[in-house]
C-alpha positions in Angstrom: 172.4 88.2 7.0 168.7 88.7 6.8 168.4 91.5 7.6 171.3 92.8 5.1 169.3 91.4 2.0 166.1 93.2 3.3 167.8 96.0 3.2 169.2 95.3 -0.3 165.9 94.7 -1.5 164.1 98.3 -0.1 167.7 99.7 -2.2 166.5 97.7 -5.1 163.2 98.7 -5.1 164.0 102.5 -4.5 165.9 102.4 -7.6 163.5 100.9 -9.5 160.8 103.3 -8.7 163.2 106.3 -9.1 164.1 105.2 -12.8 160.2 104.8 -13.8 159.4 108.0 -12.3 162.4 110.0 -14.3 161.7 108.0 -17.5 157.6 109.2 -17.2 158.9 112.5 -16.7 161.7 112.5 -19.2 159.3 111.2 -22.2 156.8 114.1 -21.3 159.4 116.7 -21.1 160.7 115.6 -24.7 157.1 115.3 -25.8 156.4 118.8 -25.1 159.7 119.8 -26.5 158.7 118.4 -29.9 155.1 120.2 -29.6 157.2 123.8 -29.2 158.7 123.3 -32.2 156.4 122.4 -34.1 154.6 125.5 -32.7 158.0 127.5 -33.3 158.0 126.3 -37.3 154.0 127.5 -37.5 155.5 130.8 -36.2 158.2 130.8 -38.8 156.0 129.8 -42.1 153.2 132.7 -40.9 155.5 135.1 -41.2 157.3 134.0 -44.8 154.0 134.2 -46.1 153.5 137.7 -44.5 157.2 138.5 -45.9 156.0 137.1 -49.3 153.7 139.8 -49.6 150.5 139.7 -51.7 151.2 136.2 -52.5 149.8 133.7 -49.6 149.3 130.3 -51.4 149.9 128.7 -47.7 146.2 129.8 -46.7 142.6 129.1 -47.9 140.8 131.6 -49.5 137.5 133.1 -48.5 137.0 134.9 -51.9 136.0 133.1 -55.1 137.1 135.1 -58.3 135.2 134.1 -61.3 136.8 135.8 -64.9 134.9 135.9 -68.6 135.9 137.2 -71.6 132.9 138.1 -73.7 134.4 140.0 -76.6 137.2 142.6 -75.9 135.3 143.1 -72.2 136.9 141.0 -69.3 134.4 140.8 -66.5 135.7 139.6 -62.7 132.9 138.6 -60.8 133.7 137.9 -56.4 131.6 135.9 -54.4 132.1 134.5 -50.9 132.0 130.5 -50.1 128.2 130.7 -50.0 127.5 132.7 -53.3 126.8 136.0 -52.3 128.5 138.8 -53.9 131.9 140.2 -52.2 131.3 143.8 -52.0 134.0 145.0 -49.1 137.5 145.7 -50.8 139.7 147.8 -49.8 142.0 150.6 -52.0 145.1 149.0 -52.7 147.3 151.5 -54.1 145.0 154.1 -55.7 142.7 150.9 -57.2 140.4 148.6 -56.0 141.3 146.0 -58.1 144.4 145.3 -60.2 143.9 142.6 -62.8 147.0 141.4 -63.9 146.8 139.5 -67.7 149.6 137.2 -69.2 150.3 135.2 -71.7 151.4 131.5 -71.3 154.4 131.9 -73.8 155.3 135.1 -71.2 155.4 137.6 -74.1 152.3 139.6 -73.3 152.1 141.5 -70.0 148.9 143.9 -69.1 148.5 145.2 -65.8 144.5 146.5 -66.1 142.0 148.2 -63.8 138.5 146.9 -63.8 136.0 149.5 -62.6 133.1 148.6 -60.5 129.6 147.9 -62.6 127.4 146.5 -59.7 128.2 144.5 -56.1 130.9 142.4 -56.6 131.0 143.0 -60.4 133.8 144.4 -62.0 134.5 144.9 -65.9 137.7 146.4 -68.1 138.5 146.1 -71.9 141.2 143.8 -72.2 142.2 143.9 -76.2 144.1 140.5 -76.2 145.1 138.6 -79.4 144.5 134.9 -79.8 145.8 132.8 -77.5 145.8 131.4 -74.1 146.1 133.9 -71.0 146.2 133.6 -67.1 144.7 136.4 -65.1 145.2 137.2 -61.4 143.2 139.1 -60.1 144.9 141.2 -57.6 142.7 142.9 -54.4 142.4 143.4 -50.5 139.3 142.2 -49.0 138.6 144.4 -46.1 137.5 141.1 -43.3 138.1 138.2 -45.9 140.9 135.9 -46.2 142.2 136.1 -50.2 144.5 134.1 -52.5 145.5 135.4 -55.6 145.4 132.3 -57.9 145.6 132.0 -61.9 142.6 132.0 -63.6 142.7 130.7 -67.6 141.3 132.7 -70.2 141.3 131.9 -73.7 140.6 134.2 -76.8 139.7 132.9 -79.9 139.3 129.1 -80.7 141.0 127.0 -78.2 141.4 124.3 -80.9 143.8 126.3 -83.1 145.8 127.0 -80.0 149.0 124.6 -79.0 150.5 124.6 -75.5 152.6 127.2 -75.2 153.7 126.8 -72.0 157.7 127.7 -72.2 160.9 127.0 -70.8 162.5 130.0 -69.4 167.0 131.2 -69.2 168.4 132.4 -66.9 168.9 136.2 -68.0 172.7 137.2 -69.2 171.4 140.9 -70.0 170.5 142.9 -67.0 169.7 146.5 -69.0 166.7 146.8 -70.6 166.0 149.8 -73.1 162.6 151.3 -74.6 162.0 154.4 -76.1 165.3 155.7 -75.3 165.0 154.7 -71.1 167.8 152.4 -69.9 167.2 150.4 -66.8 169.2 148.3 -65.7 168.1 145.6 -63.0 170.7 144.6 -59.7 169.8 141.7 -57.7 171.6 141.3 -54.1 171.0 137.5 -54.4 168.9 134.7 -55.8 168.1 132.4 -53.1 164.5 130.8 -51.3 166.5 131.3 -48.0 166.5 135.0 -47.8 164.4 137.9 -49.0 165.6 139.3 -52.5 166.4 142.8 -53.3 165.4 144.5 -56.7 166.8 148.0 -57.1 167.0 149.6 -60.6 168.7 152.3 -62.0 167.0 154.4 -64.7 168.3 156.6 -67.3 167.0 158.9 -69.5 164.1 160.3 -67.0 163.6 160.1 -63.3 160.2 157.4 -62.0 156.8 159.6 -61.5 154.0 158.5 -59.1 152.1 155.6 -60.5 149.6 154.2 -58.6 150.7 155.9 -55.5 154.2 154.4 -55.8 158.2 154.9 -57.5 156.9 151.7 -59.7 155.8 148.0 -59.2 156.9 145.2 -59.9 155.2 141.8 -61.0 156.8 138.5 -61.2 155.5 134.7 -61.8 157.0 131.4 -62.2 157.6 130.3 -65.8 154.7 127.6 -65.3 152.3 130.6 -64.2 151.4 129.3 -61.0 152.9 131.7 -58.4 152.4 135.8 -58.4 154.1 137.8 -56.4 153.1 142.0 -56.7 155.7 143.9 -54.5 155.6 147.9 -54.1 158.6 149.7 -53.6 160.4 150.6 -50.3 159.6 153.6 -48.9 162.2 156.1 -50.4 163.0 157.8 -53.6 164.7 155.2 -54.7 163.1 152.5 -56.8 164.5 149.2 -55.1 162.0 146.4 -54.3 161.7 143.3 -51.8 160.2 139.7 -52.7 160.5 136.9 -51.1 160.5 133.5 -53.2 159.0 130.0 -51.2 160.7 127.6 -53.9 163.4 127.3 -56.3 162.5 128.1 -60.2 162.4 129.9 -63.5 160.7 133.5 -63.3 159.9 136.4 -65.2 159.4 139.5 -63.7 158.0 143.0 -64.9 159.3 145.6 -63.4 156.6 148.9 -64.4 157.6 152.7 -64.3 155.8 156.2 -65.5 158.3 157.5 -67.4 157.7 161.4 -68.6 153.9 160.4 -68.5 153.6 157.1 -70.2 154.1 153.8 -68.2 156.6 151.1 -69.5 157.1 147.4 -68.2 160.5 146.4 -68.4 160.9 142.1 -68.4 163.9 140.2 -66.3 164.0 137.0 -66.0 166.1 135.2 -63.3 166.8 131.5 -61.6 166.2 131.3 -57.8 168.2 128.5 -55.8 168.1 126.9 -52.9 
């Protein structure tokens, strides 16, 4: 009898042990499991803000952009976190810079090129009525990280100015006309979850060169907070891929040289979920 309960009792204990030993093991396994996706999502956002294009809000920037208005002159001045001047830009479709100028009711669209007056110092004429703007200032550091946020700029006095932030609808008209050009704007879907496809079609003239591309095309959020710049596909077709990281109102400018003169034609659109 005794020596049947001793051996019941080495059984016991070798279960015992076993289960500890597989439960240590287990909770490791899971824990590394949980650290590979996290790892595995990382992978996933980097490359939605690489998809996103010029637009990399997910990231700290390493470039300061500083914009005045003295007069009709808009002057962009770049500096690096410890003040120097940022000198080392890289041509980004035919341009060092691209300053981009709206208005917060979305009515006034300027796509400018500042030229280069000293290190780090750029300056363009900008010829704005009164009223509040937001400029981004669009470049490619050559060894910098860079985000292209909105910087305010207000012409005239800022005390006869009301908010005129607005409240964009969804667009019902999807042909725009100017000067005798028709285009006309298809979109292969409206959702955060996949990359959206611009193509137009244009009548009346085919698209010239501009800036080294078939076109560009500009869109922001209708609180001016997100920018997106996107270049065409390779082709000679003018069709165009964003990609959009949250749901919202936007405008968007599509731009095209048109028998010598360049016109922006304005969309605006709803993305979903």
């Amino acid at each position: 009898m005794k020596k049947w309960i001793g051996s019941a009792l080495v059984y016991l204990l070798l279960v015992v042990g076993g289960y500890t030993a597989y439960s240590f093991y287990a909770s490791e396994d899971v824990s590394q499991g949980e650290e590979g996706s996290h790892d595995e999502h990382q992978d996933e956002e980097a490359l939605g803000e690489e998809e996103h294009g010029e637009h990399e809000g997910g990231s700290a920037s390493e470039v300061q952009a500083d914009v005045k208005l003295d007069g009709e002159e808009m002057a962009i001045t770049l500096t690096d976190l410890e003040g120097n001047p940022m000198d080392s830009l890289e041509v980004n479709h035919e341009k060092l810079m691209h300053l981009i100028v709206i208005s917060e009711d979305l009515e006034v669209f300027k796509h400018l090129h500042p030229e280069k007056v000293s290190a780090g110092v750029f300056t363009a004429k900008a010829d704005l009525e009164d009223g509040m703007y937001q400029a981004f200032v669009d470049i490619k550091p050559s060894d910098l990280q860079y985000v292209n946020e909105a910087h305010p700029v207000m012409v005239g006095d800022h005390d006869s100015h009301e908010d005129a932030h607005v409240h964009l609808e969804p667009e019902t008209q999807w042909t725009k006309e100017q000067e005798g050009y028709s285009v006309t704007l298809d979109v292969n879907n409206f959702s955060v979850k996949e990359n959206v496809v611009f193509s137009f079609d244009i009548e009346g003239a085919s698209p010239e060169a501009y800036l080294g591309a078939l076109g560009h095309v500009v869109v922001v959020d209708e609180g001016l907070e997100e920018f997106i710049h996107v270049h065409p596909r390779e082709g000679e077709e003018p069709v165009f891929e964003a990609h959009f990281s949250k749901p919202g109102m936007y405008k968007l400018w599509a731009e095209f040289k048109l028998d010598g003169k360049v016109y922006a034609f304005p969309y605006v659109l709803e993305i979903t979920e």
